[in-house]
C-alpha positions in Angstrom: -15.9 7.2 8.4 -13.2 9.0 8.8 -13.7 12.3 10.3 -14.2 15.9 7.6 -11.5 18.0 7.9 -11.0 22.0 6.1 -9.4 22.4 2.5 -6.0 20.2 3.3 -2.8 21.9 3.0 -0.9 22.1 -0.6 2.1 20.1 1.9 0.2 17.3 2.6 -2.1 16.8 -0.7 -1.1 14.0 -2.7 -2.9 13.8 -5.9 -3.0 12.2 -9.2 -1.6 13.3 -12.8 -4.6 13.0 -14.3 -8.1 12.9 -13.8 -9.9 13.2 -10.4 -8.5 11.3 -7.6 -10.9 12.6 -5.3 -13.4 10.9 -6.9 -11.3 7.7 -7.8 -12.7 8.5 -11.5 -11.4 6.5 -14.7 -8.5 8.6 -15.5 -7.5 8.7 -12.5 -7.0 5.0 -12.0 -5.6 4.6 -15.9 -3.0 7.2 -14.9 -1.4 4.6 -12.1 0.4 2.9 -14.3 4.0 1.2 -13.1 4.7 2.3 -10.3 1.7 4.6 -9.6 3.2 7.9 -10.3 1.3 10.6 -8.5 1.5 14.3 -8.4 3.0 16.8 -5.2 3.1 20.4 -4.4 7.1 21.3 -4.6 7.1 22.5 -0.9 5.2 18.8 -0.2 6.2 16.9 3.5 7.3 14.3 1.9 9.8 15.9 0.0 11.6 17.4 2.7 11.8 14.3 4.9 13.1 12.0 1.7 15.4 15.2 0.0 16.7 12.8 -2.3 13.5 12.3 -4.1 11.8 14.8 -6.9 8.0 15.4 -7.4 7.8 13.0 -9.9 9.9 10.4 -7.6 6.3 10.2 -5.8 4.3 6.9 -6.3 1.3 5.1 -4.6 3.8 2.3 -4.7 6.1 4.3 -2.3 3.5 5.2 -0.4 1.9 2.1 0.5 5.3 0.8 1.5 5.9 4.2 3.6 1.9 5.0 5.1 0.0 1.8 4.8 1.0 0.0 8.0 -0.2 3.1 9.9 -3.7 2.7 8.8 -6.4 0.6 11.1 -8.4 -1.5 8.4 -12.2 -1.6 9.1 -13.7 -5.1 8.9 -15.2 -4.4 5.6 -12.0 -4.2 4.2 -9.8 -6.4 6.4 -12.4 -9.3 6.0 -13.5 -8.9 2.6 -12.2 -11.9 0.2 -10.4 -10.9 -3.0 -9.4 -7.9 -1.5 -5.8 -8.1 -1.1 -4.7 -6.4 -4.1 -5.9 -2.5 -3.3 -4.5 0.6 -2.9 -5.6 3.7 -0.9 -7.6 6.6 -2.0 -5.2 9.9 -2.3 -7.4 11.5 -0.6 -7.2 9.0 2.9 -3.5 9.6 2.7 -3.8 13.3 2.6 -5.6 13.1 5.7 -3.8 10.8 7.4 -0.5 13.2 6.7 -1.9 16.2 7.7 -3.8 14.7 11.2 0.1 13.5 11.2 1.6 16.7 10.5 -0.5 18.7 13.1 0.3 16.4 15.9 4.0 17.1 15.5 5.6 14.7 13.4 8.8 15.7 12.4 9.9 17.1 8.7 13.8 16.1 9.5 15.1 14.5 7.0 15.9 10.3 6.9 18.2 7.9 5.3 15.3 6.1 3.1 11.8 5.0 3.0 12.2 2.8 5.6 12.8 4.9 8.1 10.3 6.9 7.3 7.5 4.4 7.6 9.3 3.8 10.6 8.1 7.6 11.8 4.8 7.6 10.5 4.3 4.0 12.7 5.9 6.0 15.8 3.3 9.1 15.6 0.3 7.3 14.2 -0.1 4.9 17.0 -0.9 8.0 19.0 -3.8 9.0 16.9 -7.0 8.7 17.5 -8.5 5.5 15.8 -10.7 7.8 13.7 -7.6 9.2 11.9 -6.1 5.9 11.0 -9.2 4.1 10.0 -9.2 2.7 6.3 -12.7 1.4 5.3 -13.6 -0.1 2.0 -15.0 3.0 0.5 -11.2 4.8 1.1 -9.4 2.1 -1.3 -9.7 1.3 -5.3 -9.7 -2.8 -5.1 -8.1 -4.6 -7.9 -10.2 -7.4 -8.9 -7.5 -10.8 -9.7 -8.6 -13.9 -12.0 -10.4 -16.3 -10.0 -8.0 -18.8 -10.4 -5.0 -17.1 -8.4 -5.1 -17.5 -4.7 -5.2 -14.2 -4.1 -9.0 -14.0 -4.9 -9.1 -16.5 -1.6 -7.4 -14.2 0.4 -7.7 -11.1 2.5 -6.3 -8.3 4.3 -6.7 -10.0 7.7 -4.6 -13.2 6.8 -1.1 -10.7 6.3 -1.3 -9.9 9.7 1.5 -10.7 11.6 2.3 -10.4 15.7 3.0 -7.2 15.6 -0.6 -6.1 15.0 0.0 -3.2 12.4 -0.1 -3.9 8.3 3.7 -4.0 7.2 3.8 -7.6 6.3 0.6 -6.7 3.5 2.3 -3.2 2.9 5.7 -4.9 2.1 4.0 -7.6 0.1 2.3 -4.9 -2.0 5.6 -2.9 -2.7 7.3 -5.9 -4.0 4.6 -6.8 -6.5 4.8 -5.6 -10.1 2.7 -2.3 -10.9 -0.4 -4.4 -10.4 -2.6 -0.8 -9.8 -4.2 -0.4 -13.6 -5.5 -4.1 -13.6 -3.9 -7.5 -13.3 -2.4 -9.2 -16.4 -3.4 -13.2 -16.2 0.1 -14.3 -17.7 2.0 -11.7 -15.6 0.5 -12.9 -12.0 1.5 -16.4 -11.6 5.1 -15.6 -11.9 4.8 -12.5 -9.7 3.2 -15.0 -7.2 5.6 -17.6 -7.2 7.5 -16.8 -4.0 4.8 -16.7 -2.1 3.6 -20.6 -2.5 5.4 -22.5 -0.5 6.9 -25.9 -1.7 4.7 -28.0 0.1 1.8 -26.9 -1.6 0.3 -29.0 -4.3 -2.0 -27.2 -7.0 -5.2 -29.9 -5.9 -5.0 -28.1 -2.6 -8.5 -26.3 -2.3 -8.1 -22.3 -3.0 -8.9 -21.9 0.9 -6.3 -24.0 2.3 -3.9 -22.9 -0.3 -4.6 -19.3 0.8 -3.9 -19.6 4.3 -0.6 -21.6 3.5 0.2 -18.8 1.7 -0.5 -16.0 4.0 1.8 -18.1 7.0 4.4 -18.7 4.2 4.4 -14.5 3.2 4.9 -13.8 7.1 7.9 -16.4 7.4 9.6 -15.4 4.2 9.6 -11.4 4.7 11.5 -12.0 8.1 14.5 -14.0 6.0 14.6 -12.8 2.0 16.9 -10.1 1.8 14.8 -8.6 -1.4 12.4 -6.8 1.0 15.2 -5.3 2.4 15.6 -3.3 -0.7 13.6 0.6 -0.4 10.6 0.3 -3.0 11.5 3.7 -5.2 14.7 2.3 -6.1 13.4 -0.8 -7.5 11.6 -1.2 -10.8 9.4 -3.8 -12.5 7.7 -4.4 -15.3 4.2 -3.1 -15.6 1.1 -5.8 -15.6 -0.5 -3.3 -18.0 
């Protein structure tokens, strides 16, 4: 559990437009639709270090891509299958920001999103685990149709080498809005890149899984697309 802290700071609050995204309530999760839009104080951290970005500019999408690598899954999360497809709780990345922004972490500006996760990897690593720990109860999982392979996987399987979660956080950023549910017509094509050719569609889910997960590791070193920051790329909605 990660550990209670006083009323956060109006810099470091990230919240939704609607509903209560403390309590991960049903408006809340309707209102992420596309990209995840999400709602900021004008003086917010995050604005400062990315200048070229407005309040509205702020998306869960953007910051998965930016703040989820930081974060130390819990093995209820990391080990749980189906639960690949999540995003965390505004709440969690409050926290996280403000244990961030206490222990010094610059407000300088940077070139783009990039860099910035690059930062927030820099000064979380010297965090307390109890800061950085993401359990199941800090994320909204987004259940996926049985039949796509990404109800065999989990969290655990994106790992690569390097031991933090930017293979998984990278994956996620590059996926269409999948936040408000997971259209069954819309998936397989957003999945497509991910299965490599050798597979065959007789190969049993959990064999076809793990393929997959290898395959994702191998293709973000090479294709260029992840190269591309995640706020200045658009898709069409699953919803």
């Amino acid at each position: 559990m990660a550990p209670r802290v006083a009323k956060l700071p109006a810099s470091v609050v990230f919240n939704g437009t609607a509903g209560d995204s403390r309590k991960l309530d049903a408006t809340f999760r309707a209102s992420l639709l596309g990209e995840g839009p999400l709602a900021v104080d004008p003086a917010h951290w995050i604005l400062a270090v990315l200048p070229s970005l407005t309040p509205v500019a702020i998306t869960m999408r953007l910051l998965i891509f930016v703040f989820l690598p930081a974060f130390v899954f819990a093995d209820d999360l990391d080990q749980e299958v189906g639960a690949v497809l999540f995003y965390p709780a505004p709440l969690s990345l409050s926290r996280l920001l403000h244990r961030l922004v206490k222990e010094g972490i610059s407000a300088e500006p940077v070139p783009d999103a990039r860099a910035l996760r690059e930062r927030v990897l820099e000064h979380a690593a010297r965090l307390p685990l109890a800061f950085r720990l993401l359990a199941r109860e800090h994320v909204v999982v987004v259940k996926v149709p049985s039949s796509c392979v990404l109800a065999s996987m989990f969290p655990l399987m994106f790992r690569g080498p390097d031991a933090h979660n930017g293979v998984l956080a990278t994956f996620l950023a590059t996926l269409p809005g999948y936040f408000t549910g997971v259209a069954r017509g819309l998936m397989p094509a957003a999945l497509a890149a991910i299965v490599p050719p050798s597979s065959a569609p007789s190969d049993p889910p959990s064999l076809l899984a793990l393929t997959c997960a290898s395959h994702i590791r191998a293709w973000q070193k090479h294709d260029s697309r992840l190269q591309r920051e995640p706020h200045m790329r658009h898709h069409q909605s699953l919803r």
